[in-house]
Biopython code that builds the backbone (N, CA, C, O; Angstrom):
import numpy as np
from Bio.PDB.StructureBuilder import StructureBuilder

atoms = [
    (1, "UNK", "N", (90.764, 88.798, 113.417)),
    (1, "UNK", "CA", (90.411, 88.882, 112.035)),
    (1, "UNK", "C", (91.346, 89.877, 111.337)),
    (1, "UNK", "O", (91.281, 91.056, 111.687)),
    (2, "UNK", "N", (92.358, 89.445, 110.216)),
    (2, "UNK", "CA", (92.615, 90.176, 109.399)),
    (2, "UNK", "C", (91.961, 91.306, 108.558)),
    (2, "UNK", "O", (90.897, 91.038, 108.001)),
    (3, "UNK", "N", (92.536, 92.632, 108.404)),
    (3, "UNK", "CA", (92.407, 93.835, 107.750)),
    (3, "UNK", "C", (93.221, 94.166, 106.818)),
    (3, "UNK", "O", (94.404, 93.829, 106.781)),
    (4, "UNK", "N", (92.478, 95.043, 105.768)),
    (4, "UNK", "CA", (92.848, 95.502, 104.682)),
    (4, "UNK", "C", (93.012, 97.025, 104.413)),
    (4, "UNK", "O", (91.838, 97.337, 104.218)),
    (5, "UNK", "N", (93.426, 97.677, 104.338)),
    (5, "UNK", "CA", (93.786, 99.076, 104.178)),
    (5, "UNK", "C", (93.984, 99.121, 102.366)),
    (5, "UNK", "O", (95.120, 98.964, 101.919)),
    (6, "UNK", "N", (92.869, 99.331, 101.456)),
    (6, "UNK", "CA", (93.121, 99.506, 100.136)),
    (6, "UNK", "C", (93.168, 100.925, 99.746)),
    (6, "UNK", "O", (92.134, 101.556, 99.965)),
    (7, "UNK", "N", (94.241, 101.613, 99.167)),
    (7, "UNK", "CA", (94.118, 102.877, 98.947)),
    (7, "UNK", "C", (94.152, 102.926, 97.052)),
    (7, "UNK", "O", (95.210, 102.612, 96.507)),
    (8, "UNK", "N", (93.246, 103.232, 96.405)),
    (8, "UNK", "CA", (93.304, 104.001, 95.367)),
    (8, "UNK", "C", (94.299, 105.095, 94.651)),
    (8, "UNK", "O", (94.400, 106.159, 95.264)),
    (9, "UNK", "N", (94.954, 104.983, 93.580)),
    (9, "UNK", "CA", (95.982, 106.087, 93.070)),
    (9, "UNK", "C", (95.486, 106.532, 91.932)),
    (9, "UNK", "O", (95.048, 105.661, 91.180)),
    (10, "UNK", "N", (95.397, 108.117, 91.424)),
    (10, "UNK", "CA", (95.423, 108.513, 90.023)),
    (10, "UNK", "C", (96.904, 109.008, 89.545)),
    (10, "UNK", "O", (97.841, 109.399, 90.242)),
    (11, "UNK", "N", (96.836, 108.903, 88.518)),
    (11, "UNK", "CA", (98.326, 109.710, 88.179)),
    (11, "UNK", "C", (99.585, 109.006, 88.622)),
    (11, "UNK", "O", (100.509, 109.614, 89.162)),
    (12, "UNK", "N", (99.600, 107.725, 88.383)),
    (12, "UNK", "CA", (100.776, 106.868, 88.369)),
    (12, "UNK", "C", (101.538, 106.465, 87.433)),
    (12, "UNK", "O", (101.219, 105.382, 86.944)),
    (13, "UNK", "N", (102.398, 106.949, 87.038)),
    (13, "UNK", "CA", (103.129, 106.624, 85.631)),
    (13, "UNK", "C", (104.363, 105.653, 86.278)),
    (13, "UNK", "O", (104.766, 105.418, 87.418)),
    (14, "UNK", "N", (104.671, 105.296, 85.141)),
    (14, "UNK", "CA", (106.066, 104.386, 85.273)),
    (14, "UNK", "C", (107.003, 104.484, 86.143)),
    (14, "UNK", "O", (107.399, 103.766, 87.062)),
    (15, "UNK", "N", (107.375, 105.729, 85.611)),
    (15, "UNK", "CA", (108.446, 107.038, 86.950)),
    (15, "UNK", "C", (108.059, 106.782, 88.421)),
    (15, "UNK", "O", (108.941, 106.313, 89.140)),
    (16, "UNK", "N", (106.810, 107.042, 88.973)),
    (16, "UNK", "CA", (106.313, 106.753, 89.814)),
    (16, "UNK", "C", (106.400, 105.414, 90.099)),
    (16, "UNK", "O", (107.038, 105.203, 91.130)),
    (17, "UNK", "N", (105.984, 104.437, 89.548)),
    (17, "UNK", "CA", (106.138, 102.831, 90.312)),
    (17, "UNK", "C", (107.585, 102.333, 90.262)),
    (17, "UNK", "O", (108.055, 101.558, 91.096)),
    (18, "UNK", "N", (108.387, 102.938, 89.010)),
    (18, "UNK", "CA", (110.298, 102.783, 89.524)),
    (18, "UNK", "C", (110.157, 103.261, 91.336)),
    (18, "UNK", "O", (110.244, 102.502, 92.301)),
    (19, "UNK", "N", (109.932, 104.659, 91.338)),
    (19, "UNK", "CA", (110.472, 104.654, 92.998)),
    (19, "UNK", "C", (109.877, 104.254, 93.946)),
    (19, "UNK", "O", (110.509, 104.354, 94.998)),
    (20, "UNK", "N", (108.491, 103.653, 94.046)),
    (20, "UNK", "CA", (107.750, 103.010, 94.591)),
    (20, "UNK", "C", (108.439, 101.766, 94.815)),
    (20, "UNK", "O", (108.172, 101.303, 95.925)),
    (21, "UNK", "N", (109.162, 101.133, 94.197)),
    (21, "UNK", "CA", (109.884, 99.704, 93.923)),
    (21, "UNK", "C", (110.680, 99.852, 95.032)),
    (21, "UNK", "O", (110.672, 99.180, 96.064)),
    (22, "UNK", "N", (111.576, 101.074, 94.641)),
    (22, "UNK", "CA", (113.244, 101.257, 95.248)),
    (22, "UNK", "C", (112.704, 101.131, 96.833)),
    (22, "UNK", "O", (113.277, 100.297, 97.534)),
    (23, "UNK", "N", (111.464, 102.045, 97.512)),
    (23, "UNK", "CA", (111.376, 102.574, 98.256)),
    (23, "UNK", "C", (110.606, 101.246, 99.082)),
    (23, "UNK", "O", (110.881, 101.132, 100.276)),
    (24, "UNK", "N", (109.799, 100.403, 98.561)),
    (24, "UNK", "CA", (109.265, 99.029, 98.928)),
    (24, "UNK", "C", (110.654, 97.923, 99.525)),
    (24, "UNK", "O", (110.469, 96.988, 100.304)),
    (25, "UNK", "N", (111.747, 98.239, 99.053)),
    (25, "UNK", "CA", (112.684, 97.470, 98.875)),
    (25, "UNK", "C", (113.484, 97.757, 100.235)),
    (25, "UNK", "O", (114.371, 96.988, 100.608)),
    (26, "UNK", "N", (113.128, 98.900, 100.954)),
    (26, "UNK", "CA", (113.701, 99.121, 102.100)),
    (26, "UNK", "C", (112.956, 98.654, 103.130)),
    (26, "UNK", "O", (112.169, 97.709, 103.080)),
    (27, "UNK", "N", (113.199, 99.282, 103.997)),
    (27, "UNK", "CA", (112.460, 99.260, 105.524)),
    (27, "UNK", "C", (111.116, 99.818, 105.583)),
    (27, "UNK", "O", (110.915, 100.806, 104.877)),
    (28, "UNK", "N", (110.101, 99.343, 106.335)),
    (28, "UNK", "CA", (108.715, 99.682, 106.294)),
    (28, "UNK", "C", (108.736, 100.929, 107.239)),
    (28, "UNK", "O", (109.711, 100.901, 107.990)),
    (29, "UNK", "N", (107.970, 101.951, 107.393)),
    (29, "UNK", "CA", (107.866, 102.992, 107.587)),
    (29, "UNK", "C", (107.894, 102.100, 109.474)),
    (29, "UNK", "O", (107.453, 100.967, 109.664)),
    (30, "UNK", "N", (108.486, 102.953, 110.538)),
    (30, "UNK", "CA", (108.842, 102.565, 111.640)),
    (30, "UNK", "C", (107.367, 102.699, 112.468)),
    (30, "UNK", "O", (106.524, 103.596, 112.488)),
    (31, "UNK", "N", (107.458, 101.357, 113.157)),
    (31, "UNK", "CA", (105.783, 101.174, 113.722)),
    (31, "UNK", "C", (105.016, 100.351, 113.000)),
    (31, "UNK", "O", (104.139, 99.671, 113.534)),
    (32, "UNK", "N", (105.301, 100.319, 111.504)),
    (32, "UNK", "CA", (104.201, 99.912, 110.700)),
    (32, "UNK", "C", (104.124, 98.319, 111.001)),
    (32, "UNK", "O", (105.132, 97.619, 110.905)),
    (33, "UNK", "N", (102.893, 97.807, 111.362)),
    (33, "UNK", "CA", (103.210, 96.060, 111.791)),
    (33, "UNK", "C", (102.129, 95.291, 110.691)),
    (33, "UNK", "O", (101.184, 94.637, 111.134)),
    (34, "UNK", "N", (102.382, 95.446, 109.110)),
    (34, "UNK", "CA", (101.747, 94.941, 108.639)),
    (34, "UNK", "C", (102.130, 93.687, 108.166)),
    (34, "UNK", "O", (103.332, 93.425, 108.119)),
    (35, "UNK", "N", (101.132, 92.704, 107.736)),
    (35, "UNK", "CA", (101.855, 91.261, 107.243)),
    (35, "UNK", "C", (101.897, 91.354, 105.904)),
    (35, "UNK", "O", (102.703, 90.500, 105.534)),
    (36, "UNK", "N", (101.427, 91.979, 104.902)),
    (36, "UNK", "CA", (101.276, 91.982, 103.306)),
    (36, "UNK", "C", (101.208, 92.942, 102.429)),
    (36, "UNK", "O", (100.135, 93.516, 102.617)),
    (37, "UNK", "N", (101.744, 93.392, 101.625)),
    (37, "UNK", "CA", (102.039, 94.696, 100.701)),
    (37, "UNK", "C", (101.404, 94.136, 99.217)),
    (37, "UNK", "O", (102.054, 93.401, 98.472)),
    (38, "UNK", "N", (100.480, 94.454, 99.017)),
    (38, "UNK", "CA", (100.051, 94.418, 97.146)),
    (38, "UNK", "C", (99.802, 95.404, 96.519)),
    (38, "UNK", "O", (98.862, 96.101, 96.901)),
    (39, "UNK", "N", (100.680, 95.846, 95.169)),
    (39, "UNK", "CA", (100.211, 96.979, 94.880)),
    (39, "UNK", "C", (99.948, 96.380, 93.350)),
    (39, "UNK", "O", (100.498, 95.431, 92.791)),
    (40, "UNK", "N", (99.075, 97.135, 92.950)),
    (40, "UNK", "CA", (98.792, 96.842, 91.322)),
    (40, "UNK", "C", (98.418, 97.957, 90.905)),
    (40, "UNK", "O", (97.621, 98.733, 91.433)),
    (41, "UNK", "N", (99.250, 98.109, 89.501)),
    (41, "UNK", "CA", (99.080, 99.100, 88.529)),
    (41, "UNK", "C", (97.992, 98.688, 87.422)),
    (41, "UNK", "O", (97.360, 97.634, 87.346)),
    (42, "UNK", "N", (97.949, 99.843, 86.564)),
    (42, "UNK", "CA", (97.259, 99.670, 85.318)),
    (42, "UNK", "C", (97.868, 101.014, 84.181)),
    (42, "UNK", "O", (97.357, 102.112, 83.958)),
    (43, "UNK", "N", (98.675, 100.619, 83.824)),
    (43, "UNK", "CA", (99.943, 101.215, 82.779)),
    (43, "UNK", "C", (99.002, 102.850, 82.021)),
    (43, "UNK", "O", (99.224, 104.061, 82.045)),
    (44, "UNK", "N", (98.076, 102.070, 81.507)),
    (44, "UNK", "CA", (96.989, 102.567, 80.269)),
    (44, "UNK", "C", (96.612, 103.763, 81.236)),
    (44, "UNK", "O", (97.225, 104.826, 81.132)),
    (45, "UNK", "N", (95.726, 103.619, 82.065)),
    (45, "UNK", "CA", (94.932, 104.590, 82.879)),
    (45, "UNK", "C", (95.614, 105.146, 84.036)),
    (45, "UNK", "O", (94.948, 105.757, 84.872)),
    (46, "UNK", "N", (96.592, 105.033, 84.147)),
    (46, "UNK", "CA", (97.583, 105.677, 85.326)),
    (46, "UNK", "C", (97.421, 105.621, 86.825)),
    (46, "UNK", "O", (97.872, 106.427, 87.640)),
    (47, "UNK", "N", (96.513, 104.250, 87.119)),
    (47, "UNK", "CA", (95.733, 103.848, 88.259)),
    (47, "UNK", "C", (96.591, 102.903, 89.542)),
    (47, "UNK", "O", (97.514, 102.228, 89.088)),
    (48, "UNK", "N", (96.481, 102.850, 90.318)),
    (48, "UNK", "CA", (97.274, 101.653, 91.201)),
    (48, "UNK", "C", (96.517, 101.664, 92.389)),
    (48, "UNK", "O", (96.193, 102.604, 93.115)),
    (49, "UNK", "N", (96.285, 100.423, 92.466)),
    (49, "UNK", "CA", (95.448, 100.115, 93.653)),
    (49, "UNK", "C", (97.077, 99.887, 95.035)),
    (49, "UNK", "O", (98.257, 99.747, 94.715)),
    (50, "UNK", "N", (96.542, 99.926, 96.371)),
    (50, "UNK", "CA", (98.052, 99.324, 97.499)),
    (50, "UNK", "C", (96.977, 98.832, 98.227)),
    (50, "UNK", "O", (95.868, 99.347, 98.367)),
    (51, "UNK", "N", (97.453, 97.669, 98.731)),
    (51, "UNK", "CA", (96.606, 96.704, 99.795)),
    (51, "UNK", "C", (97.268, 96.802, 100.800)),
    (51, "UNK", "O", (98.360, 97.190, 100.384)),
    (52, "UNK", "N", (97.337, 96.687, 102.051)),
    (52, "UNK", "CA", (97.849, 96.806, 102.955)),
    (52, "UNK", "C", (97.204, 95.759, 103.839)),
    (52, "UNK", "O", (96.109, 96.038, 104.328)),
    (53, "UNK", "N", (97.801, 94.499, 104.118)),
    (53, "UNK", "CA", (96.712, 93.745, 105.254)),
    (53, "UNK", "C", (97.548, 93.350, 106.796)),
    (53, "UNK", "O", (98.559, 92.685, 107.022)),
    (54, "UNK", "N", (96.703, 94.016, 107.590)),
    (54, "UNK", "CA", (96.897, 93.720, 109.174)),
    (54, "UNK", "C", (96.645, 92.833, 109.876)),
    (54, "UNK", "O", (95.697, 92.306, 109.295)),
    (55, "UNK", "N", (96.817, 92.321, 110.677)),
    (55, "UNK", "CA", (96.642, 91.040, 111.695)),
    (55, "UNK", "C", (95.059, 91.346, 112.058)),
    (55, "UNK", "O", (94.097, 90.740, 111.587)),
    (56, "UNK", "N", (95.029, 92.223, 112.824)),
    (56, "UNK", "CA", (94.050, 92.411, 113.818)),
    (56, "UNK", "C", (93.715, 94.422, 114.125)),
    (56, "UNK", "O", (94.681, 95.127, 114.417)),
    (57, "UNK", "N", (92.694, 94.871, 114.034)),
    (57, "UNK", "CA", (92.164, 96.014, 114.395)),
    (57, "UNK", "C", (92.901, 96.945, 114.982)),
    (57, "UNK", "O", (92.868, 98.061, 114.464)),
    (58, "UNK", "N", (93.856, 96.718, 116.353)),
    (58, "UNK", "CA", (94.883, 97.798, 116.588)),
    (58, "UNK", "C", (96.223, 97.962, 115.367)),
    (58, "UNK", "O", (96.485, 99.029, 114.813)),
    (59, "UNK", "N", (96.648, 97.211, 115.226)),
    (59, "UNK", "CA", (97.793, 97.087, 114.050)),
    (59, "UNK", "C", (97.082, 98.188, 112.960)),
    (59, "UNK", "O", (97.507, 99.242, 112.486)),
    (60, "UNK", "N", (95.707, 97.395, 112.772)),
    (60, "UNK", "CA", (95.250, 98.108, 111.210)),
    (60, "UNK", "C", (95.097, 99.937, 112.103)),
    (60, "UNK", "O", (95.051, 100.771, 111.198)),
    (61, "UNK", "N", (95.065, 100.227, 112.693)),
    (61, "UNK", "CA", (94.627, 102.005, 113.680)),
    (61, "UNK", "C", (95.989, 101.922, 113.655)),
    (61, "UNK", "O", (96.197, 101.831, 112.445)),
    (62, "UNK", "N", (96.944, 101.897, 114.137)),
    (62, "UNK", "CA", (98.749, 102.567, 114.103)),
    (62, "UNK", "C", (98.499, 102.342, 112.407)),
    (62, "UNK", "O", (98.572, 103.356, 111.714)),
    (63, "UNK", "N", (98.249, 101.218, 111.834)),
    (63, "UNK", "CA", (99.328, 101.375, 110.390)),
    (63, "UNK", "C", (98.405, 102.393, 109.844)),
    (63, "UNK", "O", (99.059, 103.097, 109.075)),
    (64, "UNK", "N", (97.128, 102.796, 109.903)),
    (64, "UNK", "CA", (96.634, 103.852, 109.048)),
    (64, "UNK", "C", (96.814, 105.060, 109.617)),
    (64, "UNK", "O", (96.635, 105.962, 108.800)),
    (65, "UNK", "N", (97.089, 105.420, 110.666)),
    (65, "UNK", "CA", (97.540, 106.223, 111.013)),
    (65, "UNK", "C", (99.451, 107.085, 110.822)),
    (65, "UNK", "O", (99.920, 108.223, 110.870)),
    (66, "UNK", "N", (99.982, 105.621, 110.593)),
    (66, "UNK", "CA", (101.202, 105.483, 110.100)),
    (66, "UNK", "C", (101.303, 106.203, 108.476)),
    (66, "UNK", "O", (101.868, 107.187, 107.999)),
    (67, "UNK", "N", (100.695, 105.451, 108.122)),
    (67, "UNK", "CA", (100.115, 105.486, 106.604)),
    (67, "UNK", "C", (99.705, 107.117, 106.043)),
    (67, "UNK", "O", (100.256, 107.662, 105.087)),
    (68, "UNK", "N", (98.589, 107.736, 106.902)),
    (68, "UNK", "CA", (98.364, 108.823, 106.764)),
    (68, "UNK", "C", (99.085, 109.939, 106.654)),
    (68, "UNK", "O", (99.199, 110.967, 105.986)),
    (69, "UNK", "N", (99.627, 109.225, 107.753)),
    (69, "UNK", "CA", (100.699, 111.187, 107.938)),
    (69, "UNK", "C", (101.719, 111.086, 106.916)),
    (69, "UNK", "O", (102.188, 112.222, 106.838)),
    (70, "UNK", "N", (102.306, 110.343, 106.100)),
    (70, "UNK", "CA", (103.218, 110.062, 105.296)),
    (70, "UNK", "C", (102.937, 111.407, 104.271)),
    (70, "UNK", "O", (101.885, 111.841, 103.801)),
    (71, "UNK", "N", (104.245, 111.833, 104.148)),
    (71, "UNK", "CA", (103.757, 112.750, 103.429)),
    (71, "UNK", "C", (103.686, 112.496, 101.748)),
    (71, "UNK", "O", (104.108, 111.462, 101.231)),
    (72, "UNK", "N", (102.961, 113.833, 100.838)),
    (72, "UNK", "CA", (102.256, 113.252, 99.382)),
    (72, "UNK", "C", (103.311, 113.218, 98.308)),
    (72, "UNK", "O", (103.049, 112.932, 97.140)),
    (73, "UNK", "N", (104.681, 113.563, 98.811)),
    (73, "UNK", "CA", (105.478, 112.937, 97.469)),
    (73, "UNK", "C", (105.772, 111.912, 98.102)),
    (73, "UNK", "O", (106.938, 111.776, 97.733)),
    (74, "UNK", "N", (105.528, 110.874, 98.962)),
    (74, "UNK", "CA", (106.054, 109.435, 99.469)),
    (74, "UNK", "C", (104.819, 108.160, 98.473)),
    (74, "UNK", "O", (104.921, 106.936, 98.382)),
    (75, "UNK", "N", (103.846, 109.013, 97.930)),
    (75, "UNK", "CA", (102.602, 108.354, 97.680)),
    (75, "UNK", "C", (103.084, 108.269, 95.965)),
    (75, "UNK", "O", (103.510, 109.211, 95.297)),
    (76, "UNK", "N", (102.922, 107.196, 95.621)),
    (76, "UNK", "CA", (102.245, 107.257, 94.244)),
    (76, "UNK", "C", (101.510, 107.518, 93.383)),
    (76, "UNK", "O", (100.952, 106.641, 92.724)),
    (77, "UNK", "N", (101.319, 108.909, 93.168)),
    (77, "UNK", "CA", (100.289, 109.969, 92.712)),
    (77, "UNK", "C", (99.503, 110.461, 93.540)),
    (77, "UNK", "O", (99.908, 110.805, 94.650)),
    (78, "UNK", "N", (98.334, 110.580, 93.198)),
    (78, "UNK", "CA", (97.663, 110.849, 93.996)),
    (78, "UNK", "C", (95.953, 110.094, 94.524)),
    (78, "UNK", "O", (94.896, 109.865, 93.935)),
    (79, "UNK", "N", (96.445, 109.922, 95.871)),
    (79, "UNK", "CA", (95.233, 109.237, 96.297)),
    (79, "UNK", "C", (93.726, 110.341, 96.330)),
    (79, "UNK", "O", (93.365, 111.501, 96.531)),
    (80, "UNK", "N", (93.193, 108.829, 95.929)),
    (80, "UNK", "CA", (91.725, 109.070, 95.541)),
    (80, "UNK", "C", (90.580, 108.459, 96.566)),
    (80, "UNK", "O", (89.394, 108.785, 96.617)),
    (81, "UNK", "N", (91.294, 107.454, 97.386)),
    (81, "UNK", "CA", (90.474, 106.773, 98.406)),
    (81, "UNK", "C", (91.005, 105.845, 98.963)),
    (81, "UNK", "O", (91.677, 104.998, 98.372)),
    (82, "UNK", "N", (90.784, 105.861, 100.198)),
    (82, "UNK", "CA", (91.304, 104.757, 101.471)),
    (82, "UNK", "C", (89.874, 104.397, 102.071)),
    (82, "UNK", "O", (89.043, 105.158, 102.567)),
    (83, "UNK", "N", (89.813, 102.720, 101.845)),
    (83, "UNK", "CA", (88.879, 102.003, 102.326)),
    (83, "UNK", "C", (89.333, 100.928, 103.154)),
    (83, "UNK", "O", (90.513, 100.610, 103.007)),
    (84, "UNK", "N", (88.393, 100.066, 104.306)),
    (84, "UNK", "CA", (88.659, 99.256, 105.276)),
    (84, "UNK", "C", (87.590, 98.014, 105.014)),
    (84, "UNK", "O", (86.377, 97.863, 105.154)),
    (85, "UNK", "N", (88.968, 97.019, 104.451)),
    (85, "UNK", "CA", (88.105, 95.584, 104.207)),
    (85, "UNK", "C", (88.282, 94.650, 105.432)),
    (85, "UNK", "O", (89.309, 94.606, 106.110)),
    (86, "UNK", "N", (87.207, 93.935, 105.634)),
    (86, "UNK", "CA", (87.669, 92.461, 106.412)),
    (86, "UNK", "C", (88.414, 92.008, 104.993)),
    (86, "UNK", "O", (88.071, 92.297, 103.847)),
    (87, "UNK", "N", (89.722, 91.080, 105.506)),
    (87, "UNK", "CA", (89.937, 89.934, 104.953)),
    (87, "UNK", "C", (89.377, 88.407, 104.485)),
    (87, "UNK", "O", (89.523, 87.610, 105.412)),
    (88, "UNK", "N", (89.030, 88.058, 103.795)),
    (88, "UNK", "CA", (87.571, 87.233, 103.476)),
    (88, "UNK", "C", (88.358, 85.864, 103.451)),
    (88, "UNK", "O", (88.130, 84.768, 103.964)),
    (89, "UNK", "N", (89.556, 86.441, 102.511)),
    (89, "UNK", "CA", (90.352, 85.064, 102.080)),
    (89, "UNK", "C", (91.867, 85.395, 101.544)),
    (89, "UNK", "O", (91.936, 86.165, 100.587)),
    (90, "UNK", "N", (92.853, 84.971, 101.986)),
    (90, "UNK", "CA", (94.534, 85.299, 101.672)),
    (90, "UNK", "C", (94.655, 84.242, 101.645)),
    (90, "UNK", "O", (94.310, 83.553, 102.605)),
    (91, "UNK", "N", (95.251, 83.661, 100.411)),
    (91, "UNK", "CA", (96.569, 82.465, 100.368)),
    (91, "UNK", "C", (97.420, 83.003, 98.924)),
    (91, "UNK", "O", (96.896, 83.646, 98.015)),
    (92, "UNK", "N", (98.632, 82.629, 98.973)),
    (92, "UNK", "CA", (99.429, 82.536, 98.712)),
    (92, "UNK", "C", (99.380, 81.650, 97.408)),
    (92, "UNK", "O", (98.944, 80.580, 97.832)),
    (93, "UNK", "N", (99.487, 81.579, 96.710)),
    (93, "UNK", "CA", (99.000, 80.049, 95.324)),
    (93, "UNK", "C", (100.691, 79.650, 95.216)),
    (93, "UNK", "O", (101.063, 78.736, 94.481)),
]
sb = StructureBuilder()
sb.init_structure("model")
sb.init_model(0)
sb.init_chain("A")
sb.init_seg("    ")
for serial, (resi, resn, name, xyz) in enumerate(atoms, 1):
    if name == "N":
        sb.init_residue(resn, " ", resi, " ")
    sb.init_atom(name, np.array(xyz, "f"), 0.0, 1.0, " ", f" {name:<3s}", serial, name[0])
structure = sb.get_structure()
């Protein structure tokens, strides 16, 4: 069963999702074995949600663990919360 790693952001401005872009555009942090990256902003309120979805339960334990130690200028403001979804439903449209 697929996993979700959704983390919450405050304090995301523009500035912030430019290097978020640059930095998406490279190589995934080493170890990290995820299948899907979604991030969504909200311009107005300075908010951004990041999805993160894993194959299966060990993947999702390395990538949040991966994830964690990253240090807080690598983050897009500042996180407010990391939660753990089942995957219910992914396609692609």
């Amino acid at each position: 069963m697929a996993l979700a790693r959704v983390v919450s952001f405050a304090g995301v401005d523009a500035e912030h999702m430019a290097r978020l872009k640059e930095q998406v555009s490279g190589e995934p942090p080493e170890g990290l074995d995820a299948k899907s990256l979604l991030v969504l902003h909200e311009p107005e309120s300075e908010e951004a949600l990041a999805v993160v979805i894993f194959e299966d339960e060990e993947a999702y334990r390395r990538g949040n663990e991966i994830l964690d130690s990253m240090p807080a200028s690598d983050t897009p403001g500042n996180r407010t919360s990391v939660r753990k979804y089942e995957v219910a439903v992914h396609r692609e449209l």
